[in-house]
C-alpha positions as CSV (number, residue, x, y, z in Angstrom):
1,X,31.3,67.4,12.7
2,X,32.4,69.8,10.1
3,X,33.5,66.6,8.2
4,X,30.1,64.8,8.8
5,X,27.9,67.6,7.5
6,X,29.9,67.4,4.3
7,X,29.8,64.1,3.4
8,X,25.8,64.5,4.5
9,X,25.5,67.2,1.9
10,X,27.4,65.7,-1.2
11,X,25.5,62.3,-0.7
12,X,22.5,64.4,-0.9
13,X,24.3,66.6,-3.9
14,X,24.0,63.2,-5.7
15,X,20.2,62.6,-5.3
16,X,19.5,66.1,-6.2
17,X,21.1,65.0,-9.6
18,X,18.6,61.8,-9.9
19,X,15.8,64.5,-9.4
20,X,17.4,67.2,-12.0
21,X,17.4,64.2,-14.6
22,X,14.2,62.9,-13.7
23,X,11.8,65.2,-12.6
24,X,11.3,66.8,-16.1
25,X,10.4,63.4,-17.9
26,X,8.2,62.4,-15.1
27,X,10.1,59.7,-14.2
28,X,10.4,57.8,-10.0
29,X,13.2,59.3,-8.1
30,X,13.3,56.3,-6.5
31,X,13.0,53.2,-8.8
32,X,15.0,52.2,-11.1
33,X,18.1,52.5,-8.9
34,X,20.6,55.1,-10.6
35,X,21.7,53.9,-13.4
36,X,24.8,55.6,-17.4
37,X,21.8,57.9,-19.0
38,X,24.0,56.3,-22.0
39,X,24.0,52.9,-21.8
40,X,21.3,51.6,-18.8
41,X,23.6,50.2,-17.0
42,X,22.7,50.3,-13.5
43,X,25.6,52.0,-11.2
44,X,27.4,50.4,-8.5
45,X,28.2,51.2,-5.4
46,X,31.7,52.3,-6.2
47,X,30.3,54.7,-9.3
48,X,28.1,56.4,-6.6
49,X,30.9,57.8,-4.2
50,X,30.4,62.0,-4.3
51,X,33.3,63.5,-6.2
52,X,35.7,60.5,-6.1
53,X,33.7,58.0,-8.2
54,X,33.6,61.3,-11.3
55,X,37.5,61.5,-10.5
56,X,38.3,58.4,-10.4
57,X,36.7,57.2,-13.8
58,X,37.9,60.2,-14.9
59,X,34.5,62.0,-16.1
60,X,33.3,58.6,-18.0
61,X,31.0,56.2,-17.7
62,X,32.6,52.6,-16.2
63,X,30.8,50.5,-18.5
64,X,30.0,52.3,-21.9
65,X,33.3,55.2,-21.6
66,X,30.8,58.1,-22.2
67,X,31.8,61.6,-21.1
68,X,29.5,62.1,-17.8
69,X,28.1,65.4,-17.2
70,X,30.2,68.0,-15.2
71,X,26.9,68.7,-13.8
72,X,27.4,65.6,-11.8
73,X,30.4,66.5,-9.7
74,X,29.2,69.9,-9.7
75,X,25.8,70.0,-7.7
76,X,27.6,67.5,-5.3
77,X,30.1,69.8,-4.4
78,X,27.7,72.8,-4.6
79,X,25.4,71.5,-2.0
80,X,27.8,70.1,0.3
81,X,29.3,73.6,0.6
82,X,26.1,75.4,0.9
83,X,25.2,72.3,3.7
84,X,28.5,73.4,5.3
85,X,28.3,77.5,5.1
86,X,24.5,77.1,6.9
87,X,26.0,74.5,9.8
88,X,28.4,77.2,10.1
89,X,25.9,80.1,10.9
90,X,23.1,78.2,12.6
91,X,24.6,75.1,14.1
92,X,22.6,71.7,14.0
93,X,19.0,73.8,14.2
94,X,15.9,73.5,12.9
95,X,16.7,76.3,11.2
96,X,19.7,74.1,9.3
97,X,17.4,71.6,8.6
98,X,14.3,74.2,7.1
99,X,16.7,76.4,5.1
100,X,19.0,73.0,3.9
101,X,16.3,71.4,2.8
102,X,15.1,75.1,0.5
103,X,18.9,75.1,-1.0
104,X,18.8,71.7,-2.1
105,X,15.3,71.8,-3.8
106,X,16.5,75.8,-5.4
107,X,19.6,73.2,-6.6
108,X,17.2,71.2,-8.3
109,X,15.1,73.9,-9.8
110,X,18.1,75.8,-10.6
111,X,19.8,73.6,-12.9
112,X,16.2,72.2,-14.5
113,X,15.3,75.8,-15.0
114,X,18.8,76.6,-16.6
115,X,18.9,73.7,-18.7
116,X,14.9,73.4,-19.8
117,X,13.7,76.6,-18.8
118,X,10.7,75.5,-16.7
119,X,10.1,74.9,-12.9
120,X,8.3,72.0,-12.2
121,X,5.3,72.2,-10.5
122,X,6.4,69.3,-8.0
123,X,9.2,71.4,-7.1
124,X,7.0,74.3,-6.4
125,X,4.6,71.7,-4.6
126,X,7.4,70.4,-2.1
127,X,8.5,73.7,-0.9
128,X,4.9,74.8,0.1
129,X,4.7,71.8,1.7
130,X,8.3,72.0,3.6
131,X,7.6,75.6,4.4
132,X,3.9,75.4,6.3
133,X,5.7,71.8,8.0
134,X,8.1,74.1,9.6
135,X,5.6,77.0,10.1
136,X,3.5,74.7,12.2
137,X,6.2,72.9,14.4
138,X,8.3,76.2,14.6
139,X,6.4,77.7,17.4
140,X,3.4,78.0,15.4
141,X,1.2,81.4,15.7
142,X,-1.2,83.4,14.0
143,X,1.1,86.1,13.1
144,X,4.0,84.2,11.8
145,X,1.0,82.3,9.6
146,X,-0.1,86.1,8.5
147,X,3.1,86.8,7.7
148,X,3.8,83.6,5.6
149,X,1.0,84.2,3.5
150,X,1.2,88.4,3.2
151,X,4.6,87.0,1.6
152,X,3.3,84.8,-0.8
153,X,0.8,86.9,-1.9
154,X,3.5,89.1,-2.3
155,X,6.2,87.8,-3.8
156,X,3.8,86.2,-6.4
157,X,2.2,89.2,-6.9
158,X,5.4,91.2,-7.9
159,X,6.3,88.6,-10.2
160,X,2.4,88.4,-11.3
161,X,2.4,92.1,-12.3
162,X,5.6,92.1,-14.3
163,X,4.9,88.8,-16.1
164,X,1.4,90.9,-16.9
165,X,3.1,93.9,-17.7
166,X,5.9,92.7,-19.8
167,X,5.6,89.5,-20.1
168,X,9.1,88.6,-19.0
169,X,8.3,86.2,-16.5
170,X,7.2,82.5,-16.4
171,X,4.9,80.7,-14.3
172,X,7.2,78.6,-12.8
173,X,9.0,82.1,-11.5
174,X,5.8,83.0,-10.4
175,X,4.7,79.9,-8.2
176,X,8.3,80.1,-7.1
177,X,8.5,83.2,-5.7
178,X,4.8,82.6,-3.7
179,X,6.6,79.3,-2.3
180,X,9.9,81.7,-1.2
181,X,7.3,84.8,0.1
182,X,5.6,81.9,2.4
183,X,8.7,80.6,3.6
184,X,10.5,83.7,4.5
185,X,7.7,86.3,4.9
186,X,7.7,89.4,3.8
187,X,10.6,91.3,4.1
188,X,12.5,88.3,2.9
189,X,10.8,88.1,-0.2
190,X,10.9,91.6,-0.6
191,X,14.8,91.5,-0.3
192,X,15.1,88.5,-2.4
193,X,13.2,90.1,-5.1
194,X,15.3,92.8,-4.6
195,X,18.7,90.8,-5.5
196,X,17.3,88.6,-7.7
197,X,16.6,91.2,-10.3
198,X,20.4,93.1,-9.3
199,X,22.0,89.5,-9.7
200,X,20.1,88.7,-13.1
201,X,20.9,92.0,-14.2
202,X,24.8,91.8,-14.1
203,X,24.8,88.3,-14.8
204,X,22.8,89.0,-18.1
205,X,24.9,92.1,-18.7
206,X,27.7,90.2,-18.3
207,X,26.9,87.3,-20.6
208,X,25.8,89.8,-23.5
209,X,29.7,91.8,-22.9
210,X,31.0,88.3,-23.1
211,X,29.2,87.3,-26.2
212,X,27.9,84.0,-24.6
213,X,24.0,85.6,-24.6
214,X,22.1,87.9,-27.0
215,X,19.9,90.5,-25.8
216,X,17.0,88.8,-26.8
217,X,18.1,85.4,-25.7
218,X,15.7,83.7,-23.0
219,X,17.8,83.5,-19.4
220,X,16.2,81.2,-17.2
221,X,15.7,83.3,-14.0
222,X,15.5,80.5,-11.5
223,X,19.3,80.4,-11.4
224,X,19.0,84.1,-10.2
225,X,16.1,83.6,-7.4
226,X,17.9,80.9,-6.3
227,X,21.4,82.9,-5.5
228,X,19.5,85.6,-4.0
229,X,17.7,83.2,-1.6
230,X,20.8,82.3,-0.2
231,X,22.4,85.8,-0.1
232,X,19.4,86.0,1.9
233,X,19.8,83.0,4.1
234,X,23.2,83.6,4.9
235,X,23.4,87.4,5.1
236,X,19.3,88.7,5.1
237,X,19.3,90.6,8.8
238,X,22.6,91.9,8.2
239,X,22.3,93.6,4.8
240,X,18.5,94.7,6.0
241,X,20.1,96.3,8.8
242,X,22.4,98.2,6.6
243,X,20.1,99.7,4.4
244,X,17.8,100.5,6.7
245,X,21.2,102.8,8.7
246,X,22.0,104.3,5.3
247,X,18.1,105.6,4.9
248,X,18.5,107.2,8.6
249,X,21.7,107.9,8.1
């Protein structure tokens, strides 16, 4: 099964690249079929295996001998893994299919919001949309509703103030972390926020020691929501848990 839930999330990986490339100019997901960003030729079925077709070809394109993107390969892998550590902690759940379905659509904005530095608002869209699907089949009550939307009036609100205050933040971080408050609630959004800004921090500090960033260089944050959503996924209960026995000591 281990095996299967791989290959499930690479195939995916290599949609989620389709939407990273299109999504920003507005362009079908699904028509035209996938096709060399350099030269238009449309891919086969043998340029479309996960990993193996990159490999193979040697990071160029079949047809044209362009370098492909190591972006390619790399969300592939990236969200079969992820698909793989959550089958791992919650089995084949609704809770797998809720929280795979977040990870691949933070891949997307991730890497959009890293390479363009916006978040589509289609992005933003979908996840509302997921996250009240799986409110209302997932033993749907008032008070899981209340605490869906005390969360995204939360963890938009955070992210409203400080965008206010200092202007730091976009809107795309903002609608982002309204669609992450109603998905999780909040104490998950208030843990998120949490890591996100400890993540970004050493990250950005790190980038600035390194000499690959300036101090006053835009980072996209997106990256950083999106890592601390699945700390939270994978390890939330566990490090609330914790903190919450350090303050009682």
């Amino acid at each position: 099964m281990i095996y299967i839930i791989l290959t499930i999330g690479l195939v995916i990986g290599s949609f989620l690249n389709v939407c990273i490339y299109r999504i920003p100019k507005e362009e079908s997901i699904a028509y035209p079929p996938s096709h060399c960003p350099k030269c238009n030729n449309y891919l086969k079925s043998i340029d479309l295996i996960p990993i193996f077709s990159y490999l193979f070809n040697r990071g160029k394109c079949r047809y044209c001998g362009e370098t492909i993107s190591l972006q390619y390969p790399l969300v592939e892998l990236l969200n079969g893994i992820i698909y793989l550590l959550l089958y791992l902690k919650f089995g084949l759940s609704i809770f797998f299919v809720k929280y795979g379905i977040l990870a691949s659509l933070l891949i997307v904005i991730s890497f959009i919001d890293y390479k363009l530095k916006i978040i589509p608002d289609e992005c933003n869209l979908f996840g509302i949309i997921v996250s009240g699907a799986f409110i209302i089949f997932n033993n749907f009550s008032l008070l899981s509703l209340k605490d869906s939307i005390l969360g995204l009036v939360l963890g938009g609100g955070i992210f409203l103030l400080i965008a206010i205050i200092t202007g730091a933040m976009g809107g795309g971080d903002i609608k982002l972390m309204g669609v992450l408050g109603f998905a999780f609630g909040w104490k998950g959004i208030l843990l998120i926020t949490l890591l996100s800004f400890v993540i970004g921090a050493i990250i950005s500090i790190l980038l600035i020691l390194l000499r690959l960033k300036h101090r006053k260089d835009e980072i996209a944050f997106g990256p950083f929501i999106s890592v601390s959503t699945l700390v939270t996924i994978l390890y939330g209960k566990g490090i609330i848990k914790w903190y919450i026995h350090i303050l009682l000591g």
